[in-house]
C-alpha positions as CSV (number, residue, x, y, z in Angstrom):
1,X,-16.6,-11.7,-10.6
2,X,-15.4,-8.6,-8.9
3,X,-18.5,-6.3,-6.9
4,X,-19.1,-3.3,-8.3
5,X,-17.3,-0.8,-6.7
6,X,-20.1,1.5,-7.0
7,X,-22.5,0.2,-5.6
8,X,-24.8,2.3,-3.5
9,X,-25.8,2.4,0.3
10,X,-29.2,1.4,-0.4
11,X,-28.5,-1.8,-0.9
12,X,-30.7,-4.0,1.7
13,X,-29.3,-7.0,2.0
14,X,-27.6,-7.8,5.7
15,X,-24.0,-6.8,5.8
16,X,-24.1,-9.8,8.2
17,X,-25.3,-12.2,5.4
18,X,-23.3,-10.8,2.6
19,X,-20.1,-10.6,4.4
20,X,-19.2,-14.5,3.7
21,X,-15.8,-16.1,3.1
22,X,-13.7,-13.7,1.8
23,X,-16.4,-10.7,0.9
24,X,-16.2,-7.6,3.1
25,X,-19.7,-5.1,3.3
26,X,-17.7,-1.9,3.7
27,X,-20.2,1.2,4.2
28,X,-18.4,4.2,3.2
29,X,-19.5,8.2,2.8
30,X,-19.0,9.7,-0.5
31,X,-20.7,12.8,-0.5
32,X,-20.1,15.3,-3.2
33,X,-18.1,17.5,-0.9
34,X,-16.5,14.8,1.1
35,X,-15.3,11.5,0.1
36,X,-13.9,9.5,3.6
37,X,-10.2,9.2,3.6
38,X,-10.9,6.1,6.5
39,X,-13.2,4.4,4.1
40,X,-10.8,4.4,1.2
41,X,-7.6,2.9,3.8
42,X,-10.6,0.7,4.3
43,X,-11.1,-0.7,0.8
44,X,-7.4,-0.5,0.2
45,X,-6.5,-2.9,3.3
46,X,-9.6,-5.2,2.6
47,X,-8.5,-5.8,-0.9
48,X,-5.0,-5.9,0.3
49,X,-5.7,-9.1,2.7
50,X,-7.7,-10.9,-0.2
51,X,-11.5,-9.5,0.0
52,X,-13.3,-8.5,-2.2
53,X,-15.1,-5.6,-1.4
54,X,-19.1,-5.3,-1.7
55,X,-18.5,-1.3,-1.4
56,X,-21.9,0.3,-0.4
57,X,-21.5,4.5,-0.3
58,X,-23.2,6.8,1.1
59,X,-24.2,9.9,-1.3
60,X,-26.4,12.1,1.1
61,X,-25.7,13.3,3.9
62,X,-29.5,12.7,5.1
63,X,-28.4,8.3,4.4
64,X,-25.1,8.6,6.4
65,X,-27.4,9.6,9.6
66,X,-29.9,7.5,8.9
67,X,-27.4,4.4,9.0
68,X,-26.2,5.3,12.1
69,X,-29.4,5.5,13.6
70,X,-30.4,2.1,12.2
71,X,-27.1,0.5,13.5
72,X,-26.5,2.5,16.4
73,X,-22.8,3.7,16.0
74,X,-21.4,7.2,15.5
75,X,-18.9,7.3,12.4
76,X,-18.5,5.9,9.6
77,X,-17.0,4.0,7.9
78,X,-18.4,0.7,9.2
79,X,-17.1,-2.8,7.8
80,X,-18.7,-6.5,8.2
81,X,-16.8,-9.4,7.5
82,X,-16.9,-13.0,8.0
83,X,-20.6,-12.5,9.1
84,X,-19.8,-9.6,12.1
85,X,-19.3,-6.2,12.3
86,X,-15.9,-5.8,12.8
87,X,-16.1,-1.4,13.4
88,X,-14.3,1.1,11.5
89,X,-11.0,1.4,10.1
90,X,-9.0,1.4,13.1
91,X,-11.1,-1.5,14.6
92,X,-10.5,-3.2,11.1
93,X,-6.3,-2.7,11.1
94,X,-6.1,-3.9,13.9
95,X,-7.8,-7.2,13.3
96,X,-6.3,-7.7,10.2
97,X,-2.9,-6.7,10.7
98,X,-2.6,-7.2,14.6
99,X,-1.9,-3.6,15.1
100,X,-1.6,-2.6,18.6
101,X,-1.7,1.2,19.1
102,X,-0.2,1.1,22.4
103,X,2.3,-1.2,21.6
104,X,6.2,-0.5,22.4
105,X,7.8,0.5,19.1
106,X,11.1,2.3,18.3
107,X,9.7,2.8,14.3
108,X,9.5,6.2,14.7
109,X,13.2,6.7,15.9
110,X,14.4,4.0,13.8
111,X,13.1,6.3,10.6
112,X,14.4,9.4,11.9
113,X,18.0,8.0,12.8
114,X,17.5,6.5,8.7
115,X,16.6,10.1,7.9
116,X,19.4,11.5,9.1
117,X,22.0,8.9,8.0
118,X,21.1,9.7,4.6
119,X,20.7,13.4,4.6
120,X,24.6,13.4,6.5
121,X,25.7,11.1,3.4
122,X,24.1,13.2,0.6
123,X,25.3,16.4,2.6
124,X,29.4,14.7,2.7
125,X,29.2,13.2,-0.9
126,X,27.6,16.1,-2.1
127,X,29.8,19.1,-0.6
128,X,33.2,17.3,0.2
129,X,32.8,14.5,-2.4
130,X,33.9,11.7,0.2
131,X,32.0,10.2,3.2
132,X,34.3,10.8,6.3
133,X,34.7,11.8,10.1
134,X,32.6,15.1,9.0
135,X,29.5,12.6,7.9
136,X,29.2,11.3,11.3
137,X,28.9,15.0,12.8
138,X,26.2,15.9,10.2
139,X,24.6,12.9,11.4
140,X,24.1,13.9,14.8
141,X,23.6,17.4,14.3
142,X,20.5,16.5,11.4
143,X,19.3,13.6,14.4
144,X,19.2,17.1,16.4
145,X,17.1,19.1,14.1
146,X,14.6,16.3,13.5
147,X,14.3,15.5,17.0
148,X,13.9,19.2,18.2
149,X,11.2,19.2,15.9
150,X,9.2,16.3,16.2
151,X,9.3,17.7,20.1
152,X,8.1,21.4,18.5
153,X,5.3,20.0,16.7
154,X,3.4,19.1,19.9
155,X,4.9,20.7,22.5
156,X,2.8,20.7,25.2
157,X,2.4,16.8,24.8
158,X,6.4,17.0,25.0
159,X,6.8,18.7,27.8
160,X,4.3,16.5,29.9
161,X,6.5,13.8,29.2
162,X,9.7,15.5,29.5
163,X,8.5,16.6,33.6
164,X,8.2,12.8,34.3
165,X,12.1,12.8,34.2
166,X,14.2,15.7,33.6
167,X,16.1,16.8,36.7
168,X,16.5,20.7,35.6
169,X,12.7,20.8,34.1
170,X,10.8,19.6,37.0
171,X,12.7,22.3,38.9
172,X,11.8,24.8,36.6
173,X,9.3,23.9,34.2
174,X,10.0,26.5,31.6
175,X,13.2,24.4,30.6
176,X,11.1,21.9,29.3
177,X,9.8,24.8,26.9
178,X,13.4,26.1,25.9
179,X,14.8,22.6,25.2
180,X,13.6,21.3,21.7
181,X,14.3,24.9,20.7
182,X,18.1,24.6,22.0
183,X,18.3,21.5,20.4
184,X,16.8,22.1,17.6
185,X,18.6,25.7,17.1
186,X,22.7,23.8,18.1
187,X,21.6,21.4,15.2
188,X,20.8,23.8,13.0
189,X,24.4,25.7,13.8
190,X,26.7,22.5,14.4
191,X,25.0,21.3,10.7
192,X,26.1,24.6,9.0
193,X,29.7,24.3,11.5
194,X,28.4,28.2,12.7
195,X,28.8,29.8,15.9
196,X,30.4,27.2,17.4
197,X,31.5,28.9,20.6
198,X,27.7,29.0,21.0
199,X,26.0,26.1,19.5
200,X,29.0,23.7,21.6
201,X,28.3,24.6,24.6
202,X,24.2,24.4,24.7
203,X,24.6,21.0,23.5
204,X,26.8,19.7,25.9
205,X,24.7,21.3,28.8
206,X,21.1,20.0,27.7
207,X,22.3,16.5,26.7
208,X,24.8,16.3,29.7
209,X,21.5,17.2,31.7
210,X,19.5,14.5,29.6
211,X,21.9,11.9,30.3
212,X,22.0,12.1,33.9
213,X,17.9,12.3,34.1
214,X,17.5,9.6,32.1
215,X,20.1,7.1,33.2
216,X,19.0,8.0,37.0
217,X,15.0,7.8,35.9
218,X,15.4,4.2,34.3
219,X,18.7,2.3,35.7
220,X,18.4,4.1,39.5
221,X,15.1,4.7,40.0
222,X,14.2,1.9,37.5
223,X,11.0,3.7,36.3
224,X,9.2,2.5,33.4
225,X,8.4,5.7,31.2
226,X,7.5,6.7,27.7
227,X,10.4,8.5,26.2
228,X,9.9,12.4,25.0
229,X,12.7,12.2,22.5
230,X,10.6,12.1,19.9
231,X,7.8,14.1,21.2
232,X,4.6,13.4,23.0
233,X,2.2,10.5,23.2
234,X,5.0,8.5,21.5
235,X,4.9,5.0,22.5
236,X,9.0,4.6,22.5
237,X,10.1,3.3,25.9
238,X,13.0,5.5,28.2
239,X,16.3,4.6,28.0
240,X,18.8,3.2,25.6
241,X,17.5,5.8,22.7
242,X,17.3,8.6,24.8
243,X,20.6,7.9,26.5
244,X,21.8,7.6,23.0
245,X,20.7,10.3,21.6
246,X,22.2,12.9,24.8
247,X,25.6,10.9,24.7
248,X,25.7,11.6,20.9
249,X,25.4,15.0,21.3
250,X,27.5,15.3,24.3
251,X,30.6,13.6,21.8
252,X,29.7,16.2,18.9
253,X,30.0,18.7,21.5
254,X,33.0,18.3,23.6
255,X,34.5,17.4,20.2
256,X,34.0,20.8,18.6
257,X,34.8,23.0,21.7
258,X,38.1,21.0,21.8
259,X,38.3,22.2,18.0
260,X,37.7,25.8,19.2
261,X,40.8,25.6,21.7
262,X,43.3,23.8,19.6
């Protein structure tokens, strides 16, 4: 029979003793100005991976602090199962799904590259009514915008990352400011096929520049370095994607300037 989902904090029975078999003691704050976003990804994943979930919340303030002080930890939420305390929600993802925060993973270029595929297919079936040569330039350019951006959002953390390799920025560290904003600004111009004369020939000197940094940083110097590409405290490793992503703009450049002159 399912646990009540509303069942109070109060409750006195050891988490340790009632978190048996599959049963999870989740203690979660649901104050009536605040109910925890953590606690709920809690109770999702729990019930997710099979427990069911003796959910204990906190309705005053005054019962979250005095939980802490009885168990000694700092936040909530706090979850028991199979007889332990396994921490909060991060602790818990991690046992449960193996989730490694500093783990290598190209996800979050993988989704941005997908992204950008499908915008540059809706943009050529949607304004030229065919997917052709055209598609793949909207694809690069859109990779630009969302690339720039991601480095905009945080760029300080960008820029730290960026000095690590870049042979122009660590010889004059306000290139490493100017870059996601060139980058981001030729996408913007090379996606609406504007200012050409302009947008060509910023691309082809920042990504030229990238290429050379990182292909020297990683193949010649063979340093092992978190990529800035898509901005900073990313966990995606330096090389192939960056090199990709500076050769692909290098191609949509030198390909429009040699549109310009014929």
């Amino acid at each position: 029979m399912p646990i009540d989902a509303r069942k109070v904090a109060h409750d006195s029975t050891d988490p340790a003793l009632a978190a048996q078999g599959k049963t999870a003691v989740l203690y979660r704050m649901a104050l009536p100005d605040h109910l925890c976003p953590s606690g709920q990804k809690a109770r999702w994943l729990l019930k997710r991976q099979g427990y069911e979930v003796d959910d204990r919340l906190f309705h005053e303030r005054s019962d979250v602090d005095g939980f802490k002080e009885a168990h000694g930890v700092s936040t909530t939420p706090q979850i028991w199962i199979e007889g332990r305390r396994v921490g909060g929600y991060s602790d818990l993802r991690e046992k449960l799904t193996n989730y490694d925060p500093k783990a290598t993973t190209y996800r979050p270029v993988l989704y941005l590259f997908a992204v950008a595929a499908g915008t540059a297919l809706a943009l050529s079936i949607g304004v030229l009514g065919a997917i052709t040569w055209q598609s793949l330039g909207w694809f690069i350019s859109v990779s630009m915008i969302l690339l720039g951006m991601q480095k905009l959002r945080d760029i300080e953390s960008f820029t730290t990352m960026f000095l690590n390799y870049d042979l122009v920025a660590r010889k004059w560290v306000p290139y490493a400011y100017v870059y996601p904003w060139v980058e981001t600004g030729a996408g913007i111009l090379m996606t609406g096929m504007l200012l050409t004369w302009l947008a060509a020939p910023a691309a082809l000197f920042i990504a030229t520049v990238g290429a050379i940094s990182v292909f020297k940083a990683v193949y010649i110097d063979k340093r092992e370095l978190k990529c800035a590409c898509v901005g900073g405290n990313s966990n995606v490793p330096l090389g192939f994607v960056s090199l990709t992503e500076n050769l692909m703009m290098m191609g949509m450049a030198i390909v429009m300037l040699i549109q310009i002159a014929a």
